[in-house]
DOSE-352694 format. One record per residue (C-alpha): residue in three letters; x, y, z. Coordinates in steps of 0.5 Angstrom, whole numbers, plus 500, padded with zeros to 3 digits. Layout:
BEGIN
{drenkol = Ala&u = X&v = Y&w = Z} .
...
END
This chain:
BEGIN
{drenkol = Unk&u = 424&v = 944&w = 903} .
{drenkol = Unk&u = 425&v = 947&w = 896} .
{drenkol = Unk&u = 431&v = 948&w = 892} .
{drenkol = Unk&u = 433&v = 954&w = 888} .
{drenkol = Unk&u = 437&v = 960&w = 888} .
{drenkol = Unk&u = 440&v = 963&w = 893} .
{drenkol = Unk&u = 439&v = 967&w = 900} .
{drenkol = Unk&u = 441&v = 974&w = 900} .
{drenkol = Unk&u = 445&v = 978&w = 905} .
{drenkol = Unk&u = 441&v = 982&w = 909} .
{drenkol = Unk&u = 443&v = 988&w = 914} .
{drenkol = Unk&u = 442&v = 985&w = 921} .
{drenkol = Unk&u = 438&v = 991&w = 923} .
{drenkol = Unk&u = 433&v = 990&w = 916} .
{drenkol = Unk&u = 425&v = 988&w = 919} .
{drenkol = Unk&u = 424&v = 981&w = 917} .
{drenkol = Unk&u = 417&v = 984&w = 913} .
{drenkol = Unk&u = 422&v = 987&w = 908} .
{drenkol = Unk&u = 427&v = 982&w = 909} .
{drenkol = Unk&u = 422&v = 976&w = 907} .
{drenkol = Unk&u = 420&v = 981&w = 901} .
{drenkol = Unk&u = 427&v = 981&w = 899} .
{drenkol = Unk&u = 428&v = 974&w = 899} .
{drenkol = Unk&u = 421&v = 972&w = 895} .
{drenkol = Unk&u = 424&v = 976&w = 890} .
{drenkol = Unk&u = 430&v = 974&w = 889} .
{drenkol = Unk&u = 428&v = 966&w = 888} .
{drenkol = Unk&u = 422&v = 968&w = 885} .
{drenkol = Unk&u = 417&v = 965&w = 889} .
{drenkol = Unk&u = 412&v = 970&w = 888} .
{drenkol = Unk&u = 410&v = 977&w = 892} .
{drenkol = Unk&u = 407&v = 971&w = 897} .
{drenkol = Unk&u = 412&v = 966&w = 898} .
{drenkol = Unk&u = 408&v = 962&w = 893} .
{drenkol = Unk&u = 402&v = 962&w = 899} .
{drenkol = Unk&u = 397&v = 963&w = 894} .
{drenkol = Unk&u = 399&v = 958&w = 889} .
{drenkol = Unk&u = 395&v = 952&w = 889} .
{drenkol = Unk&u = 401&v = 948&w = 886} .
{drenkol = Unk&u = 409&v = 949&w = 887} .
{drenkol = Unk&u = 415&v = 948&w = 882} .
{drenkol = Unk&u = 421&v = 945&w = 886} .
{drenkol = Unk&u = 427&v = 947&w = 882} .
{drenkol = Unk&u = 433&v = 943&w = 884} .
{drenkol = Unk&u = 438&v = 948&w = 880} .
{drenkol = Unk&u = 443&v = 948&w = 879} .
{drenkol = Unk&u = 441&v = 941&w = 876} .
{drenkol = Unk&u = 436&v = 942&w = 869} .
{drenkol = Unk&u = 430&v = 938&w = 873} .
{drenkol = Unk&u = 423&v = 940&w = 877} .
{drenkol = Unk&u = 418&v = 938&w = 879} .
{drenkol = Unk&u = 411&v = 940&w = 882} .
{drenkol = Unk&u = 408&v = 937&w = 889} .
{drenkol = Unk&u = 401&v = 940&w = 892} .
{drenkol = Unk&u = 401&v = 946&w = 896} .
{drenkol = Unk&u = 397&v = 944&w = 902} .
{drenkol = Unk&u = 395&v = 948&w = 908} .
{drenkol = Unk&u = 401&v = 944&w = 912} .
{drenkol = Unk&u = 407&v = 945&w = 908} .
{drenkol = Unk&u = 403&v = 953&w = 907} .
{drenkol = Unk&u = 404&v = 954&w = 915} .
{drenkol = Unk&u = 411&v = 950&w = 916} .
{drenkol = Unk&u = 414&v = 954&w = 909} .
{drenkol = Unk&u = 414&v = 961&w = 913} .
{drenkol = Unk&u = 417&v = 959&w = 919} .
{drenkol = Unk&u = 421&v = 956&w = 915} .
{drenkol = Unk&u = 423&v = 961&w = 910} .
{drenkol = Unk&u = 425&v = 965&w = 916} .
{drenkol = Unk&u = 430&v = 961&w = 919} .
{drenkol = Unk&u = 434&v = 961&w = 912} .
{drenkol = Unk&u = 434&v = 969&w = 913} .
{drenkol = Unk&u = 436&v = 968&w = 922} .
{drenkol = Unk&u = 441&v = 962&w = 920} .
{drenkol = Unk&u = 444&v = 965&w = 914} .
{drenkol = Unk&u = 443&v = 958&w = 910} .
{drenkol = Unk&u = 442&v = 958&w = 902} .
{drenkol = Unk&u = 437&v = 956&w = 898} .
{drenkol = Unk&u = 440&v = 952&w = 893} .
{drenkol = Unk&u = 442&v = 944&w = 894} .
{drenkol = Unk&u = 447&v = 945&w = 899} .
{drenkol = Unk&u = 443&v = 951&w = 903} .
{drenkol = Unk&u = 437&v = 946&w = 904} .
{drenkol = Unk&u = 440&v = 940&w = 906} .
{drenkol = Unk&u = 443&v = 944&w = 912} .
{drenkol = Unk&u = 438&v = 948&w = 913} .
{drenkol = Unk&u = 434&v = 941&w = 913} .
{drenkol = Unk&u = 439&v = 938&w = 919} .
{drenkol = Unk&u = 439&v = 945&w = 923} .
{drenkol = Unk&u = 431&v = 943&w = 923} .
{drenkol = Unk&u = 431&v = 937&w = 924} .
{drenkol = Unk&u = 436&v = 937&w = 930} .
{drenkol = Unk&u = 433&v = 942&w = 934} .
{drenkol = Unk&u = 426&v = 938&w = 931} .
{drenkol = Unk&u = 419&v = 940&w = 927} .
{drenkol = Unk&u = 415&v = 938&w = 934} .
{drenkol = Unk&u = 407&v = 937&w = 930} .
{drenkol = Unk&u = 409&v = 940&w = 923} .
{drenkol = Unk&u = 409&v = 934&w = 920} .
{drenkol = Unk&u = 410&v = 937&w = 913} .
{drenkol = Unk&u = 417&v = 940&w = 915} .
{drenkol = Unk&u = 419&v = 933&w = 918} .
{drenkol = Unk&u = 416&v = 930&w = 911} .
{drenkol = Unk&u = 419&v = 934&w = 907} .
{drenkol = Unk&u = 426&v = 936&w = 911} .
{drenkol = Unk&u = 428&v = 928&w = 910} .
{drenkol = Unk&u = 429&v = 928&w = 903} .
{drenkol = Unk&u = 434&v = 935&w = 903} .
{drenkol = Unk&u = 437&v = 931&w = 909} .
{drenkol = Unk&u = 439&v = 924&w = 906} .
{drenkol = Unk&u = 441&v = 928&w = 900} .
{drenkol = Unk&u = 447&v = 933&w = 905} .
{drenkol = Unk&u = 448&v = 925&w = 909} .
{drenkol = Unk&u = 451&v = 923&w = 903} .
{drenkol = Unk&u = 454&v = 929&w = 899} .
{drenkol = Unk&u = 456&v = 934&w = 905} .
{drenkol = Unk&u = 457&v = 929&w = 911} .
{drenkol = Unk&u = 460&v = 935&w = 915} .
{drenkol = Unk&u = 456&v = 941&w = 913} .
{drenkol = Unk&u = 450&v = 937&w = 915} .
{drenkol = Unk&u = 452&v = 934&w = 921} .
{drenkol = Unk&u = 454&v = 941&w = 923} .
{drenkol = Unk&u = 447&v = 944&w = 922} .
{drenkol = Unk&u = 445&v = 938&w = 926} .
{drenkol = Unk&u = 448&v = 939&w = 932} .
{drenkol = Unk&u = 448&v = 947&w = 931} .
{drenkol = Unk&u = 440&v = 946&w = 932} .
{drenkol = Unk&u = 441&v = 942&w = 937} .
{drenkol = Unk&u = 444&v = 947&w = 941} .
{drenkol = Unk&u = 439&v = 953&w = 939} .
{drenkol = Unk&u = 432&v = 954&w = 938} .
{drenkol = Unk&u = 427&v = 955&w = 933} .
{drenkol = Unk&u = 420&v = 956&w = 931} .
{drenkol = Unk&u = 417&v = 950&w = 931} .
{drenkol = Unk&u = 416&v = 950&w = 937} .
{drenkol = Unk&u = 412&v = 957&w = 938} .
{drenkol = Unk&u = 408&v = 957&w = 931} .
{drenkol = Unk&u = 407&v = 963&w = 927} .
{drenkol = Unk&u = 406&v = 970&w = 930} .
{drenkol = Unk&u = 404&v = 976&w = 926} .
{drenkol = Unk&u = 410&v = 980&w = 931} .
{drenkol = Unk&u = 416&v = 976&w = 927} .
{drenkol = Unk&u = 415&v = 980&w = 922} .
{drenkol = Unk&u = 416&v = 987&w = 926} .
{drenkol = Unk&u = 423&v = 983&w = 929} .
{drenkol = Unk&u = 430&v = 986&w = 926} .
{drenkol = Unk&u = 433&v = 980&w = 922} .
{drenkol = Unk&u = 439&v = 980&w = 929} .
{drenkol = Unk&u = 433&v = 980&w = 934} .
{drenkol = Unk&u = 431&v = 975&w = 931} .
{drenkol = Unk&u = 438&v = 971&w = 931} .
{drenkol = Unk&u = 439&v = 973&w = 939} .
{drenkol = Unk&u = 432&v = 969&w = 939} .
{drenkol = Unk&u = 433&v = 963&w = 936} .
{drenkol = Unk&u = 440&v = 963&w = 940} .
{drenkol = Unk&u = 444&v = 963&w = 934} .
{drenkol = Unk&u = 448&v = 969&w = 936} .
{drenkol = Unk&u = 452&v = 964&w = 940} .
{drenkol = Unk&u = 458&v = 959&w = 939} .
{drenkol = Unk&u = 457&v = 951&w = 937} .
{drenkol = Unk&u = 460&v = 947&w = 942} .
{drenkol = Unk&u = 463&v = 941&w = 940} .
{drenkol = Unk&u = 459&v = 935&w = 938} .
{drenkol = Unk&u = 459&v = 930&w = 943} .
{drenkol = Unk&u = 457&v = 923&w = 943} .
{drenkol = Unk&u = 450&v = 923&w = 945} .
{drenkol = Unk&u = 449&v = 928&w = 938} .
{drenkol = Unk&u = 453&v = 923&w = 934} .
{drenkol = Unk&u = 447&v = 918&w = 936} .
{drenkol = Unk&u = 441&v = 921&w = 935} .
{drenkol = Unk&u = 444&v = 925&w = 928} .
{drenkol = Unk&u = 446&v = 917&w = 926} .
{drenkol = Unk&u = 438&v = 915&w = 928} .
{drenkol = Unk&u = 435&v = 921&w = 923} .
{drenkol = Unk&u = 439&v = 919&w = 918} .
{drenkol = Unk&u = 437&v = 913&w = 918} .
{drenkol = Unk&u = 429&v = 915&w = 920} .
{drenkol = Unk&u = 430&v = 920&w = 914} .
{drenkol = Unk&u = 432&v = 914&w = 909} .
{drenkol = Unk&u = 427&v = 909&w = 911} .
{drenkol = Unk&u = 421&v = 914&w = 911} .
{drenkol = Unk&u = 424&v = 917&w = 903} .
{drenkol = Unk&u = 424&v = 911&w = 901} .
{drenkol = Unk&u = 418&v = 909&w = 904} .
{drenkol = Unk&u = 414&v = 915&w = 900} .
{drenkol = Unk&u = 418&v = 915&w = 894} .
{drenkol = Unk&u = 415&v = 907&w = 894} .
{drenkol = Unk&u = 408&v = 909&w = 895} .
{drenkol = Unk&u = 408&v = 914&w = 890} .
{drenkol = Unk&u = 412&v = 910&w = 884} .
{drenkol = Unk&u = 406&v = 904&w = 886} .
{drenkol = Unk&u = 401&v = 910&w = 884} .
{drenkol = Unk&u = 404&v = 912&w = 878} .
{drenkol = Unk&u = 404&v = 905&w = 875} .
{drenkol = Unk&u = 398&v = 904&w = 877} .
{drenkol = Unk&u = 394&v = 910&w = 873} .
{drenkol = Unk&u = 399&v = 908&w = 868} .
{drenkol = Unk&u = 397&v = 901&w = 868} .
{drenkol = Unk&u = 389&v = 904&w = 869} .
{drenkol = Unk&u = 390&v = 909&w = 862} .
{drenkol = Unk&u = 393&v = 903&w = 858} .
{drenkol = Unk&u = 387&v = 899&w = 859} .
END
């Protein structure tokens, strides 16, 4: 959902509150996780390029439910962080948050094709455990210890082996996450030619 450095290692007993802080700061999203921003920079470090999109109202309520999950799932923030973290969503599903579909499609197209085993591992882990899409924001997650929360999501537990019906539905993902990037990626380079061509008349 947006790339930049890395998560850090918090004690399982720290209160997500102060987890959350911590996490802000370190990747210098601002004391709010950037809620308040009305524009966001995307960082896609380690490599020199960004870039901004929109913050809209449904990025805003998917992002802090998200940022909670890298905190349970111990997945980083940098490109490989978010493409796990992009499959582990995606396998355990975004239900109505459809920011989070749209933007967990690019990462998990981009750890498809360079991290094929991590990403198909974070896959069938969210297959096998829980996350909070499915029960939306409470103000109550924040009083929860970050271990607490892990036993919640049921990421205390083993990752059983993949089996064949998780091969399937990871292969159907990919290919649904393809066609809607490229789908997005076309509609916004057909705008940017047609204000380009707009500023040239």
């Amino acid at each position: 959902m947006r790339t930049l450095g890395e998560t850090p290692h918090d004690s399982d007993s720290q209160r997500l509150t102060d987890a959350l802080a911590e996490f802000y700061r370190v990747n210098d999203y601002g004391e709010d996780g950037g809620a308040s921003a009305r524009w966001v920079r995307v960082q896609l470090k380690p490599l020199p390029l960004s870039f901004y999109i929109p913050n809209f109202d449904a990025r805003r309520h998917a992002l802090r439910l998200h940022d909670i999950h890298h905190l349970a799932t111990g997945y980083r923030t940098n490109l490989a962080g978010e493409a796990e973290i992009a499959a582990w969503e995606i396998g355990g599903s975004c239900t109505t948050y459809w920011a989070a579909w749209l933007l967990n499609f690019s990462a998990f197209c981009y750890g498809w094709v360079c991290l094929p085993r991590r990403a198909f591992r974070a896959f069938v882990r969210g297959r096998c455990t829980r996350n909070l899409y499915h029960e939306g924001w409470r103000d109550g997650f924040l009083d929860e210890t970050i271990a607490r929360m892990r036993r919640h999501l049921e990421l205390d537990q083993m990752t059983p082996r993949a089996r064949l019906s998780d091969i399937i539905l990871y292969l159907v993902w990919v290919m649904i996450a393809i066609v809607t990037t490229v789908g997005i990626g076309a509609i916004i380079g057909g705008l940017l030619v047609g204000v380009a061509r707009l500023l040239a008349n």
